[in-house]
matplotlib code that plots the C-alpha trace (Angstrom):
import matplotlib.pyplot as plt

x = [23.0, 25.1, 24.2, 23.0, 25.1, 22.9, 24.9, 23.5, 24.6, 23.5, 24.8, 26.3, 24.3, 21.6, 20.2, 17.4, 14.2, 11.3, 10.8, 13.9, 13.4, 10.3, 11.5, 14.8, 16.4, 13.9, 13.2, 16.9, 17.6, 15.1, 15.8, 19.5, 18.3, 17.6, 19.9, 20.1, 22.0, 25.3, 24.3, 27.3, 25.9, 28.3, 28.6, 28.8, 31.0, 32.6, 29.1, 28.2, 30.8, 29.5, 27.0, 27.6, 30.2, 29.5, 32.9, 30.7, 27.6, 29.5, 31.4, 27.8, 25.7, 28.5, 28.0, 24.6, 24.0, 26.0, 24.4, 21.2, 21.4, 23.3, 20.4, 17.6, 19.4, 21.9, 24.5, 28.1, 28.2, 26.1, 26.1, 29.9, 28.8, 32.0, 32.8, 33.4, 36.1, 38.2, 38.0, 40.6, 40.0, 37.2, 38.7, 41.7, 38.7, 36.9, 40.2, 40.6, 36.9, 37.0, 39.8, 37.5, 34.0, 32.4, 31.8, 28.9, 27.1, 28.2, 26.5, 23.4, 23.0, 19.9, 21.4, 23.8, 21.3, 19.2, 21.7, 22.5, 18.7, 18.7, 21.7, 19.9, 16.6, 18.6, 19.7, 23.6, 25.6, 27.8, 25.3, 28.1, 28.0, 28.9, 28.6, 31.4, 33.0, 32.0, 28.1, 29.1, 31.4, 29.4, 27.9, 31.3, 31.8, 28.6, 30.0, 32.9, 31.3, 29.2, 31.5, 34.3, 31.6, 30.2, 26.8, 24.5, 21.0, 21.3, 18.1, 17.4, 14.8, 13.6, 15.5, 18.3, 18.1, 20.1, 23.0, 22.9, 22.2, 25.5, 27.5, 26.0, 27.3, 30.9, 31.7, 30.4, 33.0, 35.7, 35.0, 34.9, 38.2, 40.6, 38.8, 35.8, 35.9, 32.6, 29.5, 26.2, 24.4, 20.8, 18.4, 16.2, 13.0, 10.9, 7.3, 6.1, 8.3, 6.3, 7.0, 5.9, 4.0, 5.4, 3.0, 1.6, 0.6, 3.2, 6.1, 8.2, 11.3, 13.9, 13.3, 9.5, 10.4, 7.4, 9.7, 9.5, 13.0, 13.6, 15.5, 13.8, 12.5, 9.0, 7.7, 8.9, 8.1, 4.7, 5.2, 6.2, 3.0, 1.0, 2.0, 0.3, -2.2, -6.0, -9.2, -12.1, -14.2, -15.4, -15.0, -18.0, -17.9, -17.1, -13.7, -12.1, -8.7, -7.6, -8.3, -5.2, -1.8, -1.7, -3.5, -1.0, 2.2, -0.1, -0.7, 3.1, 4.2, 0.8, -0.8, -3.5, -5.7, -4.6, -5.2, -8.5, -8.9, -7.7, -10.0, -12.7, -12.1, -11.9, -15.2, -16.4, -15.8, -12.6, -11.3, -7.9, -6.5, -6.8, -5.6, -2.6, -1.6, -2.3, -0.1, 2.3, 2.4, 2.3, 5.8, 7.3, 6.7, 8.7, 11.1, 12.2, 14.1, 16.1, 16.4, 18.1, 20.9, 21.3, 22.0, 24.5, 26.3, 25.6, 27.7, 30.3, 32.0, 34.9, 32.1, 30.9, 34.4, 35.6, 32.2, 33.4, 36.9, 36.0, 34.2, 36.5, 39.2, 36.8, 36.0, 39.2, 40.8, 37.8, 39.0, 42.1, 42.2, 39.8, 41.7, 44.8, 43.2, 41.9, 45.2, 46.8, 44.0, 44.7, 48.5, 49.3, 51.7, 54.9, 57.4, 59.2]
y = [-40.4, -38.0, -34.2, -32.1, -29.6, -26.1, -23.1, -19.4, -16.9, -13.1, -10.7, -6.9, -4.5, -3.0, -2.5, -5.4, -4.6, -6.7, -8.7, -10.1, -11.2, -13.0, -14.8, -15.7, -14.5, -15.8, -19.5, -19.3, -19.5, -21.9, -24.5, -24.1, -25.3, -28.7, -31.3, -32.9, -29.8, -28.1, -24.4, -22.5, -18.4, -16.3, -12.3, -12.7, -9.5, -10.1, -10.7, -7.6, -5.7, -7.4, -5.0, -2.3, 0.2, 1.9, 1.1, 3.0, 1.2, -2.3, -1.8, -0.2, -3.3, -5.6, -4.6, -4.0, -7.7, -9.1, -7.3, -8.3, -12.2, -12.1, -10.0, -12.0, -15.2, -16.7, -18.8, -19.1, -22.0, -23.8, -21.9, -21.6, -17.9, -16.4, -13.1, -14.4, -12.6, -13.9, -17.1, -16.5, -20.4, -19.6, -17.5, -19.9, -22.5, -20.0, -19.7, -23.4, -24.2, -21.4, -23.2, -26.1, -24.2, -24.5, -20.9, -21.9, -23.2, -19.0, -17.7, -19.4, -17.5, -16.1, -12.8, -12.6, -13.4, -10.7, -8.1, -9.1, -8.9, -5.7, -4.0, -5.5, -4.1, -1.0, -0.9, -1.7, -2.7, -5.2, -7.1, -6.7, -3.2, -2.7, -5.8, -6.7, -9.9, -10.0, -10.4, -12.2, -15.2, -15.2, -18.1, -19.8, -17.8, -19.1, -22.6, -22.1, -21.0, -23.9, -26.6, -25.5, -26.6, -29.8, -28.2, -30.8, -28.2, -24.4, -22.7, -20.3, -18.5, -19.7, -17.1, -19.1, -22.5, -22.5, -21.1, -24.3, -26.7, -25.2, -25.9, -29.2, -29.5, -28.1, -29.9, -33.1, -32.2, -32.0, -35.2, -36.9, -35.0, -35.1, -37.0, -37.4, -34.7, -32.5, -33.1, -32.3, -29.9, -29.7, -26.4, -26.2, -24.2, -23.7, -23.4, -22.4, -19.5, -16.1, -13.5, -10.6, -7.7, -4.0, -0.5, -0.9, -4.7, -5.6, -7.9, -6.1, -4.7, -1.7, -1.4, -1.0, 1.8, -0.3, -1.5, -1.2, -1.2, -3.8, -1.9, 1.6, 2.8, 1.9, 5.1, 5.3, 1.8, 2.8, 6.0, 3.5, 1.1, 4.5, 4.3, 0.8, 1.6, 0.7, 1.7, 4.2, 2.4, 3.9, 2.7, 0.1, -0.7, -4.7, -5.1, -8.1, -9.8, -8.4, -5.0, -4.3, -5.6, -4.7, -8.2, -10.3, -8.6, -9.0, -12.7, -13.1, -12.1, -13.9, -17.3, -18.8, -18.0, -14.3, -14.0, -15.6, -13.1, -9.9, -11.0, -11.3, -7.3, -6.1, -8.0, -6.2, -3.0, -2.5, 0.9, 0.7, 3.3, 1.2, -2.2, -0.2, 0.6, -3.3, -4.2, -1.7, -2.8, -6.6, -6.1, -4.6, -6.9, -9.4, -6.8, -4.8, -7.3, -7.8, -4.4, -3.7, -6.2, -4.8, -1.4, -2.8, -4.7, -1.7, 0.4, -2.3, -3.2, -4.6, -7.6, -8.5, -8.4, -11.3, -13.3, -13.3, -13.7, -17.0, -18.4, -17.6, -19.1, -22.3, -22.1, -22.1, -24.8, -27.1, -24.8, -25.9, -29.4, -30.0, -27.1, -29.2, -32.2, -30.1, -28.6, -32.1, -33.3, -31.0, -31.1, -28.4, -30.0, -29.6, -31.3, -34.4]
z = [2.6, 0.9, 0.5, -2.3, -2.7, -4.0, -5.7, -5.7, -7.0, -6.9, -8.7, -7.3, -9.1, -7.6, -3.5, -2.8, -2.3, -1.2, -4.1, -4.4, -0.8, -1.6, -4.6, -3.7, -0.3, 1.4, -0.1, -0.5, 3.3, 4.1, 1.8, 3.1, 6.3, 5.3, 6.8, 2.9, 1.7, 1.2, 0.4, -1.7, -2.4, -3.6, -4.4, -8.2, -8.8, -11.7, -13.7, -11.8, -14.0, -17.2, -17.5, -14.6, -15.5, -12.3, -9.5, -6.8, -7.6, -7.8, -4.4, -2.4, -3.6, -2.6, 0.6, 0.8, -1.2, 1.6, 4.3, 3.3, 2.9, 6.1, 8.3, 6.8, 8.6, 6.1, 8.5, 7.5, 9.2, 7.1, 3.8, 2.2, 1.8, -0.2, -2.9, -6.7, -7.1, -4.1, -5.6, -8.2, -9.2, -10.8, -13.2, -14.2, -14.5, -16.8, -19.1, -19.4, -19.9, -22.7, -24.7, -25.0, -25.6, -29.2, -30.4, -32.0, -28.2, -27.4, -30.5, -29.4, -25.9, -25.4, -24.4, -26.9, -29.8, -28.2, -28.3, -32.0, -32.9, -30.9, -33.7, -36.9, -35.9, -35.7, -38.8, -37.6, -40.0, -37.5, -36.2, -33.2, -32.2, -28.8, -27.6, -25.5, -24.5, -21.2, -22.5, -24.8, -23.0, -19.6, -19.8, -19.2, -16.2, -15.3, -15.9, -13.6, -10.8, -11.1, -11.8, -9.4, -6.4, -8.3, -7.4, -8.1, -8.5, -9.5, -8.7, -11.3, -13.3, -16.3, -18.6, -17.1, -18.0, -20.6, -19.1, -17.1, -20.3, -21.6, -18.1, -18.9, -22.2, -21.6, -18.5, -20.5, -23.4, -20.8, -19.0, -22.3, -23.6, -20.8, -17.4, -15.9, -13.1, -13.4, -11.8, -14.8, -12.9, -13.3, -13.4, -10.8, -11.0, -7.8, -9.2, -5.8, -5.3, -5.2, -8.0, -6.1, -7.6, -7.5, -6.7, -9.9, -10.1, -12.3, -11.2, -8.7, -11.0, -10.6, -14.6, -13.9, -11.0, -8.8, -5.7, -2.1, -0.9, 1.7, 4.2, 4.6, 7.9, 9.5, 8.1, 4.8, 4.3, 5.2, 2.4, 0.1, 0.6, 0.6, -3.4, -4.2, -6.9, -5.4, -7.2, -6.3, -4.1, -0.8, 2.8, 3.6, -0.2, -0.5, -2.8, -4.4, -3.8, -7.5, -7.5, -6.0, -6.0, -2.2, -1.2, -3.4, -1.2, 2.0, 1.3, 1.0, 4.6, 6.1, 6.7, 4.8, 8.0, 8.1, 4.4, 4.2, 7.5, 5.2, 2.4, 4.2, 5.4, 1.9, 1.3, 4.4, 3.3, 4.5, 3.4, 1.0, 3.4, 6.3, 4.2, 3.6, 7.2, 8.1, 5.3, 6.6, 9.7, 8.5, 6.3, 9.3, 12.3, 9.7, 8.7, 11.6, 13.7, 10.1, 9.4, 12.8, 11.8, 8.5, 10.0, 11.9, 9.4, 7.1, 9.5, 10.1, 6.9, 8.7, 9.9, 6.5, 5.3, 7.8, 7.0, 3.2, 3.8, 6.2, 3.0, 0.8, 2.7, 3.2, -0.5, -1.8, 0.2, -1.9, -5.5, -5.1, -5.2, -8.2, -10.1, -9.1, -10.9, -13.7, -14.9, -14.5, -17.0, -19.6, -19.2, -17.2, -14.0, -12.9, -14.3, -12.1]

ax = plt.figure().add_subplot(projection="3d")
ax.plot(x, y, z, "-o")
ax.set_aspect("equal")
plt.show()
């Protein structure tokens, strides 16, 4: 039976925190256990820069992005685990599926169109202001990094499914055009994977300022649980599942047993102080054997460095030969 091959990628703009490991690091791994699948994840870099103007901030989250997939048990071995922008492919890819993209698929990006809406509401009289190619084209960066693997699913939120529709759409032009060399990728959305609530019981966001960074020591982890909004009720009063959004991240690092366990507490009486020192201590018994290995990545660059380098080298060798094919497609060959 052949494999399914899965594509990931995560973009270098920001330091994880524990949401992002619920909702994607986490499933992420575990579904690239499966002997069914060939796992591609990649450091998407060069959509970092899209909206990131920030070199520092790029180059620390690279590390720290890679750092983290690695500690919380990503294997090289199994997952071709590689940096965008050592794939240089990609980017020839991206030039040639450009020349054959319909502007009119770009104008009707759900990002772009936002940004446009964003100026007339505004009052801007170029419905373009500021808006830069990058934003605008990205979606055909998106399509080479998909195509260049012939990733057959490509997990993604729903605010991304149409990103893959138009990978869809282009690579189906070019098959039709030159030769049929693309795989149609389809959109995959996990309806089981947790969208984890932040301090103040709305989803878990760096925008919202509500995260609990993954990483942090055993004590300020516990200072940052300390900040999960609760209500007024005493110790020994009985308390609900949903008057906190500390039960929802406690049933996300616990068993059904333990969490029908920790509800029955609360019903108990159970005071919010001590719910938050067993969450505490829950999040770390999970955490700290990963945290140990982050630190020691974290503080050996040189490590992650080799990791990527292995996967780009693996990566490439595959890049090559259906860019190879590509260019011949569209005419682009050495002459004989």
């Amino acid at each position: 039976m052949s494999k399914k091959r899965v594509l990931t990628g995560v973009t270098t703009t920001g330091i994880p925190h524990l949401g992002n490991y619920v909702g994607a690091i986490r499933p992420a791994i575990r579904a690239a256990r499966q002997e069914n699948t060939e796992s591609y994840l990649f450091l998407a870099d060069y959509h970092g820069i899209i909206k990131c103007h920030d070199p520092k901030l790029i180059h620390e989250s690279t590390q720290a992005v890679a750092a983290t997939w690695l500690a919380c048990g990503l294997d090289p071995e199994r997952t071709t685990f590689y940096r965008q922008s050592d794939i240089p492919e990609i980017l020839e890819l991206n030039w040639i599926l450009t020349c054959i993209t319909a502007k009119g698929l770009m104008n009707r990006a759900h990002a772009y169109k936002a940004a446009v809406q964003d100026n007339l509401d505004k009052g801007q009289e170029d419905q373009d202001h500021q808006i830069e190619m990058g934003l605008y084209s990205y979606p055909i960066l998106m399509t080479a990094d998909i195509l260049m693997f012939k990733a057959n699913d490509v997990p993604v939120g729903r605010d991304q499914i149409q990103h893959v529709e138009m990978a869809r759409d282009i690579a189906g032009r070019f098959n039709h055009r030159f030769k049929e060399l693309f795989v149609l990728p389809e959109a995959k959305i996990d309806e089981g994977v947790e969208i984890l609530v932040g301090l103040d019981g709305r989803k878990m966001s760096k925008s919202y300022g509500n995260t609990i960074p993954l990483f942090e020591s055993e004590k300020k982890l516990q200072k940052s649980v300390n900040k999960i909004v609760t209500n007024l009720k005493e110790p020994g009063e009985p308390k609900q599942p949903d008057e906190s959004p500390l039960f929802e991240i406690y049933k996300a690092f616990s068993t059904a047993q333990e969490t029908a366990e920790f509800t029955q507490m609360l019903a108990d009486g159970l005071a919010w102080g001590e719910a938050k020192k067993l969450l505490g201590a829950k999040l770390n018994a999970e955490l700290a054997p990963q945290r140990e290995r982050y630190e020691t990545l974290m503080a050996n660059p040189a490590d992650i460095e080799d990791i990527l380098q292995a996967g780009a080298h693996k990566a490439r060798a595959e890049a090559r030969v259906l860019l190879d094919q590509v260019r011949e497609a569209v005419g682009i060959s050495r002459l004989k």
